[in-house]
C-alpha positions in Angstrom: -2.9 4.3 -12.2 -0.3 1.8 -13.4 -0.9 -0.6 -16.4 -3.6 -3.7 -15.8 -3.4 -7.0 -18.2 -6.8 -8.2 -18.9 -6.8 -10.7 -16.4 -5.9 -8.6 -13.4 -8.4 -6.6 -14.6 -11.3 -8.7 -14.9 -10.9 -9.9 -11.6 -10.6 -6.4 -10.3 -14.1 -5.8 -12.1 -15.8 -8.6 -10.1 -14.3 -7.0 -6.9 -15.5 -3.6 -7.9 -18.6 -4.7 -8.9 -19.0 -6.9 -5.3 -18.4 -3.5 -3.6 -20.8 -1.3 -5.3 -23.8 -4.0 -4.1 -26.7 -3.4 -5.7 -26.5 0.1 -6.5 -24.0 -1.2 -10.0 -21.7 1.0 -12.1 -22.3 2.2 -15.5 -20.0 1.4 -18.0 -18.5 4.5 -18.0 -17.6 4.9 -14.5 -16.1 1.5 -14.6 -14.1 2.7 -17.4 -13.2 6.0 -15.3 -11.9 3.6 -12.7 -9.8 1.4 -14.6 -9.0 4.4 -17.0 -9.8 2.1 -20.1 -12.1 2.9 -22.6 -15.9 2.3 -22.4 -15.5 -0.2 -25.5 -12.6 -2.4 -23.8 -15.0 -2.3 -20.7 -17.9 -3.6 -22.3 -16.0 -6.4 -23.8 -14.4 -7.1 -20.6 -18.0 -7.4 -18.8 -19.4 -9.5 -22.0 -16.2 -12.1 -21.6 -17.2 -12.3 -17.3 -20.8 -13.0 -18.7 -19.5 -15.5 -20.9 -17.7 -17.2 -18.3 -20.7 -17.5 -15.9 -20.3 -14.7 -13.7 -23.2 -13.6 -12.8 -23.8 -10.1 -13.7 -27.0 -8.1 -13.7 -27.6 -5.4 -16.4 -30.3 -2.2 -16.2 -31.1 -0.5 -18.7 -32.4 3.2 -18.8 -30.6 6.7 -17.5 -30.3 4.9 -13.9 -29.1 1.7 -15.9 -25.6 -0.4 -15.6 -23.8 -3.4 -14.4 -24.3 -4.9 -10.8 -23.7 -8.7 -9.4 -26.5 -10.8 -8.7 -26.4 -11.1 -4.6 -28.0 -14.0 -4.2 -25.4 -15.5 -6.5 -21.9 -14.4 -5.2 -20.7 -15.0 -1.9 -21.6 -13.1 1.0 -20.1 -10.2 1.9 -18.1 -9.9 5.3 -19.6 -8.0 8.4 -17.5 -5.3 9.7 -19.2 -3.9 13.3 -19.0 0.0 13.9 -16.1 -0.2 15.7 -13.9 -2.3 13.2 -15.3 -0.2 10.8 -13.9 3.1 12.5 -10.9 1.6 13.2 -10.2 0.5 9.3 -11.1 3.8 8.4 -9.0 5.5 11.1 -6.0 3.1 10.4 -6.0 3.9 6.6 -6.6 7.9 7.2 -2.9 7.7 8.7 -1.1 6.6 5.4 -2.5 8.6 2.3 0.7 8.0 0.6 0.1 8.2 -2.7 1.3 4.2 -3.3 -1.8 3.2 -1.3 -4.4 6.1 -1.9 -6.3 4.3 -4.3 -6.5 1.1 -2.9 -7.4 2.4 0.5 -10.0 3.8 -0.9 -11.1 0.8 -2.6 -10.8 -1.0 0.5 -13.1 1.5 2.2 -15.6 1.8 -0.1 -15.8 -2.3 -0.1 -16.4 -1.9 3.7 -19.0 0.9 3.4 -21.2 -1.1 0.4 -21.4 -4.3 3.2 -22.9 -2.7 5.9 -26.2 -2.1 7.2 -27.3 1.4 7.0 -28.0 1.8 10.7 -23.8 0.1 11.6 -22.6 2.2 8.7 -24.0 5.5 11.0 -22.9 4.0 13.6 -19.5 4.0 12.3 -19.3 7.3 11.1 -20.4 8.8 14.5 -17.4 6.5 16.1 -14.9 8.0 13.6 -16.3 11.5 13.7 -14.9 11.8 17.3 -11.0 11.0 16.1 -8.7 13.7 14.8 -5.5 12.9 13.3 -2.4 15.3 13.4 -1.0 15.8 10.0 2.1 17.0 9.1 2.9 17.7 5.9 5.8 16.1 3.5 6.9 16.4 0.2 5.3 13.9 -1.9 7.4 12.0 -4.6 6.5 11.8 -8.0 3.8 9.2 -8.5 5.0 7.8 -11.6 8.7 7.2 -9.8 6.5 6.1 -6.5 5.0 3.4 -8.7 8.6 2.5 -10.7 10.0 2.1 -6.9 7.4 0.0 -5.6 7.1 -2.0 -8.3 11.1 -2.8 -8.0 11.0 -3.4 -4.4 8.0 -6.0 -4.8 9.5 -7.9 -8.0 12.7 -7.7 -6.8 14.9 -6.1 -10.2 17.3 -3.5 -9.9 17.0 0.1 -10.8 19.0 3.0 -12.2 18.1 6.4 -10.3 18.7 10.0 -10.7 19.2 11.4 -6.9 19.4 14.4 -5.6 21.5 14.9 -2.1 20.7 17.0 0.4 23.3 19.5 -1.2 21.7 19.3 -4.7 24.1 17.3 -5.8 22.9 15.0 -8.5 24.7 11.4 -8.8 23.6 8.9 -11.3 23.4 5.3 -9.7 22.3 1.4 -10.0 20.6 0.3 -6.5 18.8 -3.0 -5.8 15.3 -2.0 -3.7 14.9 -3.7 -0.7 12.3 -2.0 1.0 9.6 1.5 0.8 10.0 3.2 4.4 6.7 5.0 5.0 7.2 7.7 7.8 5.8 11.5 9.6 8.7 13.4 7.6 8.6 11.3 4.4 8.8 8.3 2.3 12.1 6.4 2.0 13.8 3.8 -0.2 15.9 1.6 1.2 18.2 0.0 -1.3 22.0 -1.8 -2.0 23.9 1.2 -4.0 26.3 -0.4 -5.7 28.2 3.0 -6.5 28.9 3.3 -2.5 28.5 -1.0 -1.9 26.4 -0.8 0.5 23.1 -0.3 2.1 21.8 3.1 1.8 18.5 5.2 2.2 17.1 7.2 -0.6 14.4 10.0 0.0 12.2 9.4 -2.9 11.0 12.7 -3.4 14.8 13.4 -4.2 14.4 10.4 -7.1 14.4 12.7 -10.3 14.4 9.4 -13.0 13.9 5.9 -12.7 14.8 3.5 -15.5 14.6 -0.4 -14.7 18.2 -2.1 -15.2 18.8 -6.4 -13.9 19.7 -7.4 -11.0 23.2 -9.2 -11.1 23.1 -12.0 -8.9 25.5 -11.8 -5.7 24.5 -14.6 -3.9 22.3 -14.7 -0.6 21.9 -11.8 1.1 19.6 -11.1 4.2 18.5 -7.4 4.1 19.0 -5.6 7.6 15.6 -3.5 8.5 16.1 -0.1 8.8 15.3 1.3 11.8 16.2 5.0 12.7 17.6 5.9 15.6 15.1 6.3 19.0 12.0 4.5 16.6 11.2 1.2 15.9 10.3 0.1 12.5 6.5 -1.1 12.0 5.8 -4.4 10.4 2.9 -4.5 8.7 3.3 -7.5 7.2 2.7 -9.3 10.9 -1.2 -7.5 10.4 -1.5 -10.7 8.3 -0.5 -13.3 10.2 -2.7 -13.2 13.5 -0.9 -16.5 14.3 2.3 -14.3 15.2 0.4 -12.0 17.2 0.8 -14.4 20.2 4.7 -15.7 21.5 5.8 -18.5 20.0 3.3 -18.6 17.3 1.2 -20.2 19.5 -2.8 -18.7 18.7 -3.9 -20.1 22.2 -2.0 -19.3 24.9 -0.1 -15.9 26.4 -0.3 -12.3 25.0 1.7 -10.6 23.0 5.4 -9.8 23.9 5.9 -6.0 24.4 9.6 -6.5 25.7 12.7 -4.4 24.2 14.7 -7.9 23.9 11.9 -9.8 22.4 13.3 -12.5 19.7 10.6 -12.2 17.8 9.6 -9.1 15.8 6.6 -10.9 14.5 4.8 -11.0 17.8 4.8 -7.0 18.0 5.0 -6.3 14.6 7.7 -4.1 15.8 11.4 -4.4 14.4 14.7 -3.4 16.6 17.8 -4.2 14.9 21.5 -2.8 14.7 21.1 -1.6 11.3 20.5 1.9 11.9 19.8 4.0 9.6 20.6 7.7 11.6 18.5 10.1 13.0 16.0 11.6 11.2 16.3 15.4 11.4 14.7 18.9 9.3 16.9 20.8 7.2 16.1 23.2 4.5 12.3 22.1 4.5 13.1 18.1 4.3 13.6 15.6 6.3 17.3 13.5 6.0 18.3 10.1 7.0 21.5 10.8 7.6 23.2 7.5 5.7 21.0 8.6 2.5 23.6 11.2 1.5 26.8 10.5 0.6 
């Protein structure tokens, strides 16, 4: 788990807290969650108290911390078949830069619902299976250096591997985490090659965070290998661009190959290809990631 300041983590307490309803956590397993110690929780639930959240304690072996429902807002209602379909949905991407907040996400889900939806659920979800195909996972501490690059937006100095073993030392600005069947990808300017490239980041041996020197405005193309289109997830969160021309009352969503918008599908075809993706030796290659 990365590093929390207080702050975040407070407020990530009040959500965890939310989640487990009135079942509560003991001190220790909040401090197991936020990998803290028991002491730093306890002072973080004493400053929430202070500031007039409202917070239940037990005492006793079956004792700890819960929220006081009739206090906090109420929770949302998730029917079986949303429920299944969350679950489903987050099944298909365990990478390790979501695991734990999918779970989180989950767990949230399961602690709102009615016992008889939540059996509900699992019966609709019992009846999926989902292929899996197994990829080498990157390192979890470079996972977490990468994504936290591409979302703040700094450069990065990286240790590569190609898919010859050759190892090349290199400054690349992130632009985006490629999440795929044979991999995970990072998608980045390389100022050794200047120019967009794709990086494998199980092949990322060392990350070190370096500045990003300004070069002006720069639109980064969306990488799209050839014969796939690249998911947006992004679009998930705007329900307004589900519908063509943004409009939420009228039409259906544009399925067409020459659509203009790639925020009614969610679905992004550009000319920036980034080359087939192929096996070799055990891996899967982008083909403009080597070089």
């Amino acid at each position: 788990m990365r590093p929390v300041n207080r702050m975040d983590r407070l407020y990530a307490l009040v959500e965890e807290l939310r989640a487990a309803g009135a079942r509560g956590r003991t001190a220790r397993q909040l401090a197991d969650v936020f990998e803290v110690s028991v002491r730093t929780i306890e002072r973080d639930l004493s400053a929430l108290g202070q500031a007039g959240v409202p917070l239940a304690t037990r005492t006793g072996r079956a004792g700890g911390y819960s929220l006081d429902r009739s206090m906090s807002l109420p929770p949302l209602n998730f029917t079986p078949g949303e429920a299944a379909a969350v679950a489903v949905a987050l099944s298909q991407s365990p990478h390790v830069l979501f695991g734990r907040d999918s779970r989180s996400a989950l767990q949230k889900i399961v602690a709102a619902m009615p016992d008889r939806a939540l059996e509900e659920a699992r019966a609709t979800a019992g009846k999926v299976r989902l292929l899996v195909q197994p990829v080498a996972d990157p390192d979890a501490g470079v996972a977490e250096a990468v994504w936290a690059a591409v979302r703040e937006g700094h450069g990065l100095r990286i240790c590569y591997t190609d898919v010859g073993g050759v190892e090349t030392v290199r400054v690349v600005e992130p632009q985006h985490v490629v999440l795929g069947p044979n991999g995970s990808y990072l998608t980045a300017y390389c100022r050794l090659r200047g120019e967009d490239r794709v990086f494998r980041m199980d092949r990322i041996l060392r990350v070190e965070r370096v500045p990003t020197e300004p070069r002006g405005h720069r639109v980064s193309p969306e990488p799209v290998a050839d014969g796939h289109q690249t998911k947006l997830p992004a679009s998930a969160l705007c329900p307004e661009a589900w519908l063509p021309d943004g409009n939420p009352t009228t039409g259906s969503p544009s399925t067409g190959e020459n659509s203009s918008r790639n925020t009614d599908t969610g679905l992004s075809r550009t000319t920036g290809s980034v080359g087939p993706a192929r096996r070799g030796g055990g891996h899967a290659q982008l083909t403009r990631s080597h070089s």
